[in-house]
N, C-alpha and C positions, 0 to 999 in steps of 0.2 A: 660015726660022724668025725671028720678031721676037728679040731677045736682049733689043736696046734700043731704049727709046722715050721720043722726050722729053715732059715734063708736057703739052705745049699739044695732044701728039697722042694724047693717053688719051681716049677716049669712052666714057660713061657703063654701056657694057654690058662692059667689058674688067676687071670685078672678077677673072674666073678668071684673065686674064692678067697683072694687074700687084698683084694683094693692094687691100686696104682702105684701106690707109694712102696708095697711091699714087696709087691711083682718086681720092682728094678733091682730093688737092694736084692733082689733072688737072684734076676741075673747077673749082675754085677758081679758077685759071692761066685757064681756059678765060672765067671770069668776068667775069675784070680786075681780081680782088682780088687785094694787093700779096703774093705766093709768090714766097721767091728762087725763082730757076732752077733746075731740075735734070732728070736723067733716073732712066728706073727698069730695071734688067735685070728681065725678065719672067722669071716661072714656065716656061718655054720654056727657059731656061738650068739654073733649078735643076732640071728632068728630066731636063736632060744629065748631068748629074753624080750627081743621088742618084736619079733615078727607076727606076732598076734594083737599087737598096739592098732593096727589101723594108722599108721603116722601120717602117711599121705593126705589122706581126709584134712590133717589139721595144719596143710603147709601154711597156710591162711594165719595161724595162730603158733609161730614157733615154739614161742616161750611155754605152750602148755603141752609139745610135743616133747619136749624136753623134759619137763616136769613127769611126762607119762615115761618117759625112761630111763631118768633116776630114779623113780616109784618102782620100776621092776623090779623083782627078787633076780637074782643069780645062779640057776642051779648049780647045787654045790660040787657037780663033780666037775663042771667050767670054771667053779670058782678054785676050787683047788688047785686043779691045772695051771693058774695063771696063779695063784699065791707061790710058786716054787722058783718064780723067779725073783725075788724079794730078798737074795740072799746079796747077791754085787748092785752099785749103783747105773740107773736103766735110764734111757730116754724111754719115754710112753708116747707114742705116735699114731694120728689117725692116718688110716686107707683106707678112701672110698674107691670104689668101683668105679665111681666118675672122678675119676683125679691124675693127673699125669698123664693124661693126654696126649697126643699130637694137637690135636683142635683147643686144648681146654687145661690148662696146669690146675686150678683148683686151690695154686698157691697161697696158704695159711687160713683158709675159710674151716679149716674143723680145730682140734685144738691138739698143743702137745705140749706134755710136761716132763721136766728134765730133772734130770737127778733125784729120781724117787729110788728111796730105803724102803726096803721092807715090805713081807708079802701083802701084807693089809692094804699097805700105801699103793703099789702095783696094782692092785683089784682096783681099788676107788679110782685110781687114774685112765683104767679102760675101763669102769662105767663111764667116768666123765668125756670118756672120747666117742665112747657110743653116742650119748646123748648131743655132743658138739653136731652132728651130723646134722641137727634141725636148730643150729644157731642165725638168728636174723642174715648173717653174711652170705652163709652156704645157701641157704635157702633162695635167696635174689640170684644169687649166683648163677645156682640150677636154672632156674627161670629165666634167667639172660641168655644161657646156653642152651635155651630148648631141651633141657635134659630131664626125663618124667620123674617126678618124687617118688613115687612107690617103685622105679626100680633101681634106686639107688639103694644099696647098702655097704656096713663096715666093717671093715677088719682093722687089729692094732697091732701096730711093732710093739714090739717089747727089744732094746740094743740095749748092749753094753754101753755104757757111759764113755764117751773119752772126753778124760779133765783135760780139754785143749787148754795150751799157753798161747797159740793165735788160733784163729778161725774166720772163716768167713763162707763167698761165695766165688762162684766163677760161673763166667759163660762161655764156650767154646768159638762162640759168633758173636759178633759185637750188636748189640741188640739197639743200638742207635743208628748206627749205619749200616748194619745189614752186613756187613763184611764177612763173610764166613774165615774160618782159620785162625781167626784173630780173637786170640783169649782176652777177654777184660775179666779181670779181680777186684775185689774188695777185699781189705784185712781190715781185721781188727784186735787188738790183744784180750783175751778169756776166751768164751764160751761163741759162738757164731749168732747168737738169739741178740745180742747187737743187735750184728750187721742187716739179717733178718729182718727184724723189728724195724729199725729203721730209726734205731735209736743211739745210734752216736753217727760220725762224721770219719768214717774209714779211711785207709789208705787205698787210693787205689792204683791200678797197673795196667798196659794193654802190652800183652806180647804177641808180635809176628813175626814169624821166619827168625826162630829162632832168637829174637831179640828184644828186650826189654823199649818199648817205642815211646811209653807215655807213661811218669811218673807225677800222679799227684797225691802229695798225701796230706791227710786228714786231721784232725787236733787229739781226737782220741781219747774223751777226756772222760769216758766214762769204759768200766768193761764189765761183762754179766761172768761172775766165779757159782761155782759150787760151794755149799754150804757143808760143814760137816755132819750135820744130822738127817742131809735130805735137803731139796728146793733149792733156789738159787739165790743170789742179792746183785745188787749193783753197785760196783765201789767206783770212789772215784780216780782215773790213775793220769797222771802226768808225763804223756811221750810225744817228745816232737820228733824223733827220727822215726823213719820206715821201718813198721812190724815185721817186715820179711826181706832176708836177703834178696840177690838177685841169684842165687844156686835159687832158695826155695821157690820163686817167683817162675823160675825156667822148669824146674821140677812139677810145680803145679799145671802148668800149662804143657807139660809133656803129656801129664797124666789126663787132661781133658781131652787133647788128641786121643790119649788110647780111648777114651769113654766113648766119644764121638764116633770114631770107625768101628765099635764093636756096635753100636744104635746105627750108622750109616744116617746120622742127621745130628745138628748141631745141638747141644745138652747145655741145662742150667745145672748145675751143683753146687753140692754144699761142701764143704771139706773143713778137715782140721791137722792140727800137729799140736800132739802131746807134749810131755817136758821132756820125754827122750829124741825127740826130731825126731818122730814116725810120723809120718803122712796120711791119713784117713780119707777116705771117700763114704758120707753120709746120707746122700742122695743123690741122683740124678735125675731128670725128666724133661722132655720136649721143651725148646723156646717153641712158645706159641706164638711169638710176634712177630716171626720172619717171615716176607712176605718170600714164597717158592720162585726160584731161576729159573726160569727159562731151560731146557735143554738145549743147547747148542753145537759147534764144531769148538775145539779146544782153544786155547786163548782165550786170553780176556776181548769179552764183546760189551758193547752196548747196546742195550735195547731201552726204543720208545714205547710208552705202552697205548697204543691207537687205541682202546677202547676209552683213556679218559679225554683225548682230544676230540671224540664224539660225545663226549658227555657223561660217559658209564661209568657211575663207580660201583657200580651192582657186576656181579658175573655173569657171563653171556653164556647159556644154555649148551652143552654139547652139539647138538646139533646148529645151533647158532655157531659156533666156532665152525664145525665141518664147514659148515657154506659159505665159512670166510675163507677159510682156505680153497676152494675152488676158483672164489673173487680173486685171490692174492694170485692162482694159477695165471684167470684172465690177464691180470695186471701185467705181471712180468713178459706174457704175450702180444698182449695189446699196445701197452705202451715202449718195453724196454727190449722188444723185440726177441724172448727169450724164451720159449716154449718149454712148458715142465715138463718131463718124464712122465709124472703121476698126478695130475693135476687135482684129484682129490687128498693128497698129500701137502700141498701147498706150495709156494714159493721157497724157495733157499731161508731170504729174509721172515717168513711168516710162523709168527711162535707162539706157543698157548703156557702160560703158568696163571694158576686162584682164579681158571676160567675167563681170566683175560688177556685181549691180542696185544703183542709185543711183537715191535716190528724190529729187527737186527742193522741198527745205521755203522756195523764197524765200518763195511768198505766207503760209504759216503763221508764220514767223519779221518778215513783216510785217501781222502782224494782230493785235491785241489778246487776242482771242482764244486765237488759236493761241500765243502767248508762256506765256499762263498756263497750255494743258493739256500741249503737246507736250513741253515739258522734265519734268514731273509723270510723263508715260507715260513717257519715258525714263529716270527714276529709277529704277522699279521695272523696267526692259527690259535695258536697259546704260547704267549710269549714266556713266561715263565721257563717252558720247557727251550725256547730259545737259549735265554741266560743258561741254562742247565750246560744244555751243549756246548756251547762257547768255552763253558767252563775245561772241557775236558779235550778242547785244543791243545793244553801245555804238557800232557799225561805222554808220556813217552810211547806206552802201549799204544797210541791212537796218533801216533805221529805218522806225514804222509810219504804212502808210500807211491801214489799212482799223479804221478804228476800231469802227465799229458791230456788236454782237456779236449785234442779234434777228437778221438771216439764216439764220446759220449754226446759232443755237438753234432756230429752224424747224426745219429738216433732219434735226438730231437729235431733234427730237419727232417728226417725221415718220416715221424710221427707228424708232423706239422704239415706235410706233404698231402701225408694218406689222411687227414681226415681236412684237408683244406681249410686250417687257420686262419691262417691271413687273410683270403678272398670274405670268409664269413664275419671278423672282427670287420673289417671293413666297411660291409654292408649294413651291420649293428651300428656302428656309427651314422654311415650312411644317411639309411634306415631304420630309425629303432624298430617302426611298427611290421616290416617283412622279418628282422629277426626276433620278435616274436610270433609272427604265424610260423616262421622255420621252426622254431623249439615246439609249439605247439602239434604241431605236424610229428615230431619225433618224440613226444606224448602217443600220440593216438599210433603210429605205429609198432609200437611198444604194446597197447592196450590190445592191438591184433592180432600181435604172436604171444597173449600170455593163453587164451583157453587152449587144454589138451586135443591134439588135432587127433582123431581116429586114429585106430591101432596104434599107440604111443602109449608105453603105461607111464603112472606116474611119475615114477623116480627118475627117467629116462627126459621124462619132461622138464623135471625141474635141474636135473644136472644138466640140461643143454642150456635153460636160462641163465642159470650159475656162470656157468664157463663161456657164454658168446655174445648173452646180448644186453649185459647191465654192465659194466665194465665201460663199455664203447659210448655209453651215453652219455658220461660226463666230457671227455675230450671234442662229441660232437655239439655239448652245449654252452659248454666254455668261453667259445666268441663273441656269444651274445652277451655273458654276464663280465668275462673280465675286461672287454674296452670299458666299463663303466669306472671301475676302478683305479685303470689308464687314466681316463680323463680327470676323477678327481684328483691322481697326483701332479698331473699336469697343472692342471688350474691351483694347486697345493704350490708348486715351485714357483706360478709366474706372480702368484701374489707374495709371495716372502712375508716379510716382515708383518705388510698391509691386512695379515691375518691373526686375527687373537686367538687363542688356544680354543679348542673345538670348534670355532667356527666353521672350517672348512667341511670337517667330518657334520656339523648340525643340517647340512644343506639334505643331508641323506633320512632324514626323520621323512616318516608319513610318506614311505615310497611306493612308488605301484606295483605292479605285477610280481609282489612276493606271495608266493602262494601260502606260507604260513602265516603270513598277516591276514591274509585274505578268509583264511581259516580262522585265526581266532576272531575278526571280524561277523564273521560270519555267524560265528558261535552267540555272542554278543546283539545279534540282528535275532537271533533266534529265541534268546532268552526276555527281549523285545514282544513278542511277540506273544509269549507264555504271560509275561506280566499285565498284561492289557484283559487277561479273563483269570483275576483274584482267587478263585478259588485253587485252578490248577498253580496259579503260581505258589501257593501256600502249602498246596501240597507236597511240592518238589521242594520249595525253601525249608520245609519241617523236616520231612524225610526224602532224600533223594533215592534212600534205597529199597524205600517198597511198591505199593501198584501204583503205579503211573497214569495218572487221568489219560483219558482218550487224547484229548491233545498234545499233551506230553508228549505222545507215543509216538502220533505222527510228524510232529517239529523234528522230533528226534529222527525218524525214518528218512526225514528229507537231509538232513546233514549228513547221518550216516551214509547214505548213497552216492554222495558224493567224497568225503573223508574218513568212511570206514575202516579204509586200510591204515591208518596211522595209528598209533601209539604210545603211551612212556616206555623209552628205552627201544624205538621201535627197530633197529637195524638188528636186534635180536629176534632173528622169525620163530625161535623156539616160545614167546611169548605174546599173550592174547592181542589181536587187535581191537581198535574201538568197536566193533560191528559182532565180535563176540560179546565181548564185556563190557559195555557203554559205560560200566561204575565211574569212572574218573571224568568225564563229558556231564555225565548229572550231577556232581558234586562241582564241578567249575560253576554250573549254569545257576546252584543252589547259590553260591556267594556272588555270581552275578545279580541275581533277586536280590539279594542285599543291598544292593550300590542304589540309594535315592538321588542324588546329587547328582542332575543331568548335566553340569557342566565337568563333572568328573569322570561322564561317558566315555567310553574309549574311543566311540564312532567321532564322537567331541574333539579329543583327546588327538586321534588321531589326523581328522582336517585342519585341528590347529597348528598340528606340526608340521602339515603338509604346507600349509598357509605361510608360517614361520620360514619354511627352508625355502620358497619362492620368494621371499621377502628376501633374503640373504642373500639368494644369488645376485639379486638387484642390487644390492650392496656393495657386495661384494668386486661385480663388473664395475660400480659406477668408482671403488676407491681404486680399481687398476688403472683405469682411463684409457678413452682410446681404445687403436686399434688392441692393447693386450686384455682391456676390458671386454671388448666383443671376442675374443677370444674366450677369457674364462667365464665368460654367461654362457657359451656356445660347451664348454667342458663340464661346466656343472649340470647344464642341461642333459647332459646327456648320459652324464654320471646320475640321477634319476631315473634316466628314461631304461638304464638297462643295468645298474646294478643288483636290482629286483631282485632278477633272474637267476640269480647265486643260489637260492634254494629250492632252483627248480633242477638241480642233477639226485641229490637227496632222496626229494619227494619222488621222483622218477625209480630210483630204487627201490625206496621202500613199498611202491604199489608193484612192484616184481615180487619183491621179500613175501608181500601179504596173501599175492598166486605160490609161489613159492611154499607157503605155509599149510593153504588149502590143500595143495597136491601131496604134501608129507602128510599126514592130518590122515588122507584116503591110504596110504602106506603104513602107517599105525593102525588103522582100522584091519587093513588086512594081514597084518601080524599078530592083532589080537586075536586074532580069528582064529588063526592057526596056532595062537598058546605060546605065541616067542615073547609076548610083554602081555603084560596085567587089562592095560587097558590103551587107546588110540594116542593120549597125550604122550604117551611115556616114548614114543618114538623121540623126541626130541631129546632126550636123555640120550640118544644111540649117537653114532657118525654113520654120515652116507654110508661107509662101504658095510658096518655092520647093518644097516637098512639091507641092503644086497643083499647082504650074506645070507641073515635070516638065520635059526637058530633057536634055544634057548637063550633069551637074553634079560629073564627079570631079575637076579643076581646082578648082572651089567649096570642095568636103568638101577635098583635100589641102592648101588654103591655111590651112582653119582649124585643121585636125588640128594644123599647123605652128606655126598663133597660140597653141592651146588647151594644147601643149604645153610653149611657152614659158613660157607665164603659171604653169601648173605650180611652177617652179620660183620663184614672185614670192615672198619670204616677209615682204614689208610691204606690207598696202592698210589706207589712212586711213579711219575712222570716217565724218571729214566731209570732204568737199573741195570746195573754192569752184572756180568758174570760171576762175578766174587759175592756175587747178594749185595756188593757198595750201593748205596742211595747216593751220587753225587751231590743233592739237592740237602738230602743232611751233613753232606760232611763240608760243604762250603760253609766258610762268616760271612754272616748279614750282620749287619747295624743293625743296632735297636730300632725300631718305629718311633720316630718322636713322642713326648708324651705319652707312652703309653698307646699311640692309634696303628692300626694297620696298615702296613702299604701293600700296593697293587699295581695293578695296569689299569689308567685309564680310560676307561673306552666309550661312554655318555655324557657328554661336559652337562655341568649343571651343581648344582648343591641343594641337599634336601634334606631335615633333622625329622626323624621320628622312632617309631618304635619296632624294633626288630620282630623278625618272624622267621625262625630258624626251619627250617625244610629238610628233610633228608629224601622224601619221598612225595611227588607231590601226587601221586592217588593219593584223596582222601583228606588232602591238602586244606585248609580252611585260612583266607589269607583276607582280614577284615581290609576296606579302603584306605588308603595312607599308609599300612604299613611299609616295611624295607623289606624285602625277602632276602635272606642268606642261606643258602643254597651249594653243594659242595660243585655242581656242576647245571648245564640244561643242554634238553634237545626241545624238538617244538612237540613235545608232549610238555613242557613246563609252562610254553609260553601264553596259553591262557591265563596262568596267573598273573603274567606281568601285567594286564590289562587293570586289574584293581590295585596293584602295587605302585608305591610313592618311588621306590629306587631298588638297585639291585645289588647285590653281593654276591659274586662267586670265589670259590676258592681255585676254581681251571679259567681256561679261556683267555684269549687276545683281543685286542683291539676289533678283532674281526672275525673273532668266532662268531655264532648261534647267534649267543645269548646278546653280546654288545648290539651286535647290529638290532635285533629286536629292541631291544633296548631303548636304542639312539631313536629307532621308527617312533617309537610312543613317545621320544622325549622325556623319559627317565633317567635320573641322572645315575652313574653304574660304574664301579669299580672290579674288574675281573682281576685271577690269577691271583688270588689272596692268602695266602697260607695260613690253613688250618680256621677258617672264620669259622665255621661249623662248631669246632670246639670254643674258640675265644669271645665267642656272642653269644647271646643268652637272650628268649624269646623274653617278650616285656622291655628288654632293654633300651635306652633309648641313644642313639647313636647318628652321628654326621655323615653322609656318605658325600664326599667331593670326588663329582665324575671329571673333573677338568685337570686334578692334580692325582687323583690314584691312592687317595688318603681317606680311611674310615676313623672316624674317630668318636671311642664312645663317650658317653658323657660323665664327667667325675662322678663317682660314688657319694 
């Protein structure tokens, strides 16, 4: 059995055997970067002593897991092994197996102790590191990270001591902005368990290219020395100048460079300097907070990330990403007239990083053009990402370079041409009611070419839908729904002043022919329906997830056949529709049961806001007067009559996506068949061409399964992010929020006080009447909640996303684009949401 092994003899595949923390210091050593000396008792020892514990069993009960592993004996030829190092002063260090990570740093969850004398003291200090492994922290820890207790185990360093006169940390990438290249430091004078700790007030540094960028430094006022019998103390010391020159500052940040490119990804470390000015490297291990770049063409680029302007802040399924990039082929075909090469490759602009889509605006953001419309689109989309862009007009990198705007107004005439724009906005005015039997019509032929026509196999099926015929139906539905928009800014500009803030946008509450109104309406009519025979409704309100009375079954069958195909998160085809896993449809309908207060109906709810915006128009014409008043009743009229229809390009895709899914589904089936994946689901785990290809691919499917499940748990991806890893959105100043309240965009005028209901997920969602829901994002798998919800919170989204508009329909009053509400609310709490000024404000403590 190895017990002990020293750093220069660790090899890259020895994580099971010697932990996370040990495995670096080996490579590192292995390097020739400056790591005192030391050795590491292997996981081989702690299964001598605890592997017969059973510890797993008692994750439940740390504190007696612990206790069962200081109670172990030490065989004495492990014990002697480790007493020989007792004779220089030792840092004593845990390495778990789970620790240092790429996914999971594990930072300071076990324990370590510094400056142990003597072999006695050495042995007690890796018992007590063995047993740290089941301390209350680690333990949550593991659990947070999906990571199984029983196969976790430990190894411990045993280093040489370096009596630093400064120490601290460094990180290679700046772990606030994402920047990669760019070293941030922390100093501090003695030992680095300070800085570590998080108990004094460091100096700190950010260098790039070479150059010392940001000095701020710290008071200082305490520093952790070495004791001369053993252990540490804390004295107090008095420095107001900077702990490190700028040679050591540019020194150190040389040295994370070299760490960085021998890992090929950005490093946290620890480092120190001795009383002789030697430089030491004491750790290294993965930043686990950077969210991954994009791969791109060189230069610094900008990328949007289209997955959260849809609402996603969950990861979109590999096979979900393949069939965006077929989309993104369409796209650049359809619309920009540019046909891909490889169209299951993607577009130029079309990019995957943490499973989510980032779309490339460098050449928009440098084109004259694209400056004037693209931030315009994202005002009314998710404005936040708006101000983002905006921001990065003054960046030199992104300065323009394509001036000349006839091209690209070609193209759009061109486009505008071939799907007859204008003739069809015209007639939507016109006629609202012929351009809704048009869109209706371009429904049902869509619903024609989705079943598999003879001799076609599947895959062949679904890549021709991909790439020719979901793409074309927003451009051909567009005329119906954006003259409504038209007209409301019309009737916006002729009334000026004569209009109070949200009035104009209130005209749009309780609109027709939106299919996801109509859908959660419907839902609502359904759950109506259950409650009128007491028994099933109790059944469903008790338990929504077990057998479902006979009525249940068939409410539920009649909605299903009609809105089967929708979903949370549904523009990912890689996950279930309602019509596989109704769970999230029977948990809405359960808290619909709840709702007694028929004037807080939504069917209520909703005629009255219907009621309300016909009232307003009337208003509203009678305060313009005259001929401009018959004008703006004629504008708002008809900004009802067809901005509906915005959610019907959406809904038109995703009932592709959900044929789409069916026909990959039969192509998993018959790879399972043949022994290339486990089982039918895991297809989705694959991209198209690997579907094609065919193979051995359960290795492929369990690697992503392991990526996709990671990302899971991400709960921050940036709007925009440049190529450098920069978050523009963190590196901007914002002003404080007044008082302590939130700002936002906003998009529901109204004001409404009550108690928060924070969401990250709404399967499974339970949202009592009156509360606010805060929420990081939505698509219309959220919006059955708003129906029992007093107001809304997002942390995405514009004036005219999703979720506002839904919103505004109910008459909710609703604040989007809110930075970070998810973390800064807190369920219980009771909090202001003003939809008219874009201010959340919770209530003093």
């Amino acid at each position: 059995m190895s017990y002990i092994l020293k750093f220069r003899d660790i090899g890259v595949g020895d994580l099971g055997l010697v932990g996370g923390k040990a495995l670096n210091l080996g490579i590192l050593t292995v390097a020739g970067l400056p790591v005192p000396p030391g050795v590491v008792v292997t996981t081989e020892a702690y299964d001598q002593v605890a592997g017969a514990l059973d510890l797993g069993a008692q994750a439940a009960d740390p504190a007696k897991a612990r206790e069962l592993v200081m109670r172990a004996p030490v065989p004495e030829d492990i014990a002697a092994a480790i007493r020989r190092f007792g004779d220089v002063p030792v840092a004593v260090r845990s390495s778990a197996t789970a620790e240092d990570l790429p996914y999971a740093s594990f930072a300071g969850q076990q324990d370590t102790y510094l400056n142990v004398i003597g072999g006695d003291a050495v042995l007690d200090a890796v018992h007590r590191c063995w047993a740290s492994l089941w301390t209350d922290r680690a333990v949550a820890y593991r659990s947070a990270n999906g990571i199984d207790h029983q196969a976790v185990k430990l190894a411990v360093v045993i280093q040489e001591m370096v009596q630093s006169e400064i120490a601290g940390v460094m990180f290679t990438a700046n772990p606030i902005t994402g920047r990669r290249r760019e070293a941030v430091i922390d100093a501090s004078p003695g030992l680095g368990e300070a800085v570590v700790s998080g108990a004094v007030n460091p100096d700190h540094f950010v260098v790039r290219d070479g150059r010392v960028r940001e000095r701020r430094l710290g008071d200082k006022r305490m520093a952790v020395r070495s004791l001369a019998g053993g252990g540490v103390e804390q004295v107090a010391t008095a420095q107001d100048a900077a702990c490190l020159t700028d040679a050591q500052i540019l020194a150190l940040a040389e040295l994370g460079g070299r760490v960085e490119d021998h890992y090929g990804s950005p490093q946290d470390t620890e480092w120190a300097i001795d009383a002789g000015g030697t430089l030491w490297l004491t750790q290294a291990r993965p930043i686990t907070t950077l969210y991954p770049v994009p791969e791109g063409p060189p230069g610094l680029r900008a990328y949007f990330c289209f997955s959260l302007a849809q609402g996603l802040t969950r990861p979109i399924t590999p096979m979900g990403v393949s069939a965006f990039r077929m989309l993104s082929s369409s796209v650049s075909a359809t619309v920009f007239g540019s046909p891909v090469a490889d169209p299951r490759a993607g577009a130029t602009a079309f990019h995957e990083a943490g499973g989510r889509i980032f779309i490339d605006l460098t050449s928009l953001l440098r084109s004259s053009l694209g400056r004037a419309v693209v931030p315009r689109v994202f005002d009314v989309m998710e404005a936040r990402s708006a101000t983002v862009i905006r921001g990065l007009f003054d960046e030199p990198e992104f300065s323009v370079t394509q001036r000349a705007k006839l091209p690209a107004i070609r193209r759009g005439l061109r486009l505008v041409w071939r799907f007859r724009l204008p003739p069809h906005a015209v007639q939507a005015i016109a006629n609202p009611a012929k351009a809704r039997l048009r869109v209706e019509q371009i429904g049902a032929d869509l619903r024609a070419r989705l079943p598999l026509p003879p001799g076609v196999t599947p895959l062949d099926h679904a890549e021709w839908l991909l790439s020719t015929q979901m793409i074309p139906l927003v451009p051909a539905i567009l005329p119906a729904a954006a003259p409504g928009f038209i007209m409301l800014g019309l009737a916006d500009r002729l009334l000026g002043a004569k209009a109070g803030p949200g009035e104009v946008q209130g005209v749009l509450r309780g609109l027709p022919h939106n299919v996801t109104t109509e859908m959660d309406l419907e839902l609502w009519h359904l759950a109506e329906r259950i409650r009128k025979h007491p028994e099933a409704a109790a059944a469903l309100r008790d338990d929504p997830t077990g057998d479902l009375p006979p009525l249940v079954r068939e409410a539920l069958a009649d909605f299903l056949a009609r809105y089967g195909d929708r979903a949370v998160a549904e523009i990912d085809l890689g996950l279930p529709r309602w019509r596989e896993d109704p769970s999230h449809v029977l948990g809405v309908l359960a808290n619909y049961l709840r709702l007694e207060d028929s004037s807080l109906a939504p069917d209520a709810l909703f005629a009255r806001g219907a009621a309300e915006a016909e009232s307003m128009i009337a208003e509203l014409s009678r305060r313009a007067g005259g001929l401009r008043g018959r004008v703006v009743r004629f504008a708002l009229g008809r900004a009802r009559a067809l901005a509906g229809f915005r959610e019907l390009p959406k809904y038109y895709l995703v009932v592709a996506l959900a044929t789409v899914r069916e026909l990959l589904w039969r192509v998993g089936a018959d790879l399972a068949g043949h022994g290339a994946i486990e089982r039918p689901g895991d297809v989705f785990f694959l991209t198209l061409p690997e579907a094609r290809a065919g193979g051995d691919l359960r290795a492929t499917v369990a690697r992503r399964r392991d990526d996709y499940d990671r990302e899971l748990r991400r709960r921050h991806i940036p709007r925009v992010l440049l190529s450098d890893g920069t978050e523009p959105e963190a590196v901007a100043s914002r002003a404080p929020a007044p008082d302590g309240a939130l700002t936002g965009t906003p998009a529901s005028a109204g004001t409404v006080t009550g108690l928060a209901r924070v969401v990250l997920d709404p399967v499974g969602a339970h949202l009592e009447p009156g509360e606010i829901l805060v929420c990081p994002s939505t698509d219309p798998g959220w919006t059955p909640l708003f129906l029992t919800a007093a107001g809304l919170v997002m942390e995405m989204g514009g004036a005219n996303s999703h979720g506002a508009v839904v919103a505004r329909e109910y008459g909710i009053p609703a604040v989007v684009g809110v930075p970070r509400a998810t973390e800064s609310l807190e369920t219980g709490q009771r909090i202001t949401v003003d939809g008219t000024s874009g201010v959340v404000t919770p209530a003093s403590q």
